[in-house]
Steps between C-alpha positions, in 0.01 A plus 500: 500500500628255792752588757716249632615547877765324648352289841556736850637204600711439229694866511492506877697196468739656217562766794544247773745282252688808459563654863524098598829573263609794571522405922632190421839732313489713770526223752760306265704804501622553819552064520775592258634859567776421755708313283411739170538808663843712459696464817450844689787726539461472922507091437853541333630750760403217764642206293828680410518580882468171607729283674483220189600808270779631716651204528482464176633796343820476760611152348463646163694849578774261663510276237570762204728725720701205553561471100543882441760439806678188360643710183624772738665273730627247228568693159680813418141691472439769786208551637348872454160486530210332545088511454248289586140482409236354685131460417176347609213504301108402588317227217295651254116423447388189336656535125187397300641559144855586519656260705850584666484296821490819722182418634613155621698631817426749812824628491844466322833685639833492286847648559776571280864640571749672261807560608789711273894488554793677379744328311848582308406499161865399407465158647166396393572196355685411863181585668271333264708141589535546851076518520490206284778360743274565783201384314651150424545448882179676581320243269645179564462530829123645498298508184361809593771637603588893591677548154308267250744569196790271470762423184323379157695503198259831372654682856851311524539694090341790649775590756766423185344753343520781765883403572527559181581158369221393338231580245162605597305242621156557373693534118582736282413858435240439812470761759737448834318264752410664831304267659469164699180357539329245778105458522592643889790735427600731249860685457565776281778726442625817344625410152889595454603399167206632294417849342256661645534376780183355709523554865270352788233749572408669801221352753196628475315685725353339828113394520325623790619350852209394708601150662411214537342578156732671309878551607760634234837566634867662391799445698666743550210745352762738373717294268402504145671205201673829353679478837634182483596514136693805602680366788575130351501560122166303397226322668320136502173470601342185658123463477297237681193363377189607677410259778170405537526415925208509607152406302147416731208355222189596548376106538727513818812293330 
């Protein structure tokens, strides 16, 4: 019977070929690890701290106080109370498969404000044209404006139909509208003229507060929307889109 053997040579250099691979991946993968890496939780604590990220986050906390302010100060709405939510969050590994676009950036920080007022359920159809009032002024003057919802003829029909002039706008046998809508803002209500009725819900609980990564705030910390809707009658609610403000990529953009 004859044997074949493979050449020394021949399977040394099978084992040479392969380690020859194997340190050429190891050395590839550290060419490539800072940008596919997920960004470390002491790397967003830094970046969220910074002076870039401070900055930041006060022009967006100004901007959408200034809105939740501007239907105080020109509406019949009162404001009650107030929450704010504020997050950073470090870029996830490289995304191989499932691609989200998480792993494109170090860091991304966002901030969103909700703000709920009291308001006399009797004159809601007065209340509902003096935002749109405000909004039409707010708008022309600024597109993006502190109050982004001016008259249409969908919201001019919709305050005929809470003074009680007017059919319900969205048609008949359709449940009672409660809600204005803006990609930035949204403004709800309790509903008055329907049975059951469907009132705004209470905020929910805070998130852990450890700035500058996470803040969550309630002013005042004691008042609850029961509260208002007991004081005032019912309550609106005005909730701002979350704002991305500040947003580092990973290929330094």
């Amino acid at each position: 019977m004859t044997t074949t053997r493979l050449p020394r040579a021949a399977s040394g250099g099978r084992r040479s070929l392969g380690g020859l691979l194997g340190l050429l991946l190891v050395l590839a993968v550290p060419a490539c690890s800072a940008e596919d890496r997920a960004t470390s939780p002491e790397e967003v604590r830094e970046l969220a701290g910074g002076t870039e990220a401070q900055e930041a986050r006060k022009e967006a906390e100004t901007y959408l106080r200034t809105a939740v302010r501007a239907y105080d100060k020109n509406t019949p709405l009162v404001l009650g109370l107030t929450t704010v939510n504020d997050l950073c969050i470090g870029g996830a590994a490289k995304e191989w498969f499932f691609q989200t676009g998480d792993d494109r950036y170090r860091i991304r920080c966002s901030l969103k404000i909700t703000a709920y007022y009291g308001a006399d359920p009797k004159r809601i159809g007065d209340t509902l044209d003096a935002v749109l009032t405000a909004g039409d002024h707010d708008v022309s003057a600024f597109p993006t404006g502190p109050i982004p919802f001016g008259h249409d003829d969908y919201r001019t029909r919709l305050v005929s139909y809470y003074r009680g002039r007017g059919p319900n706008p969205t048609g008949p046998d359709t449940p009672e509208p409660f809600q204005l809508f803006d990609p930035a803002q949204t403004l709800s209500w309790d509903t008055v003229r329907s049975s059951p009725k469907t009132p705004v819900e209470e905020t929910g609980p805070c998130t852990e507060n450890d700035p500058p990564v996470t803040r969550c705030l309630r002013e005042p910390a004691s008042t609850t929307v029961a509260d208002l809707r007991r004081r005032y009658g019912m309550v609106f609610k005005l909730e701002t889109s979350a704002s991305d403000y500040y947003l580092v990529f990973k290929d330094g953009r």
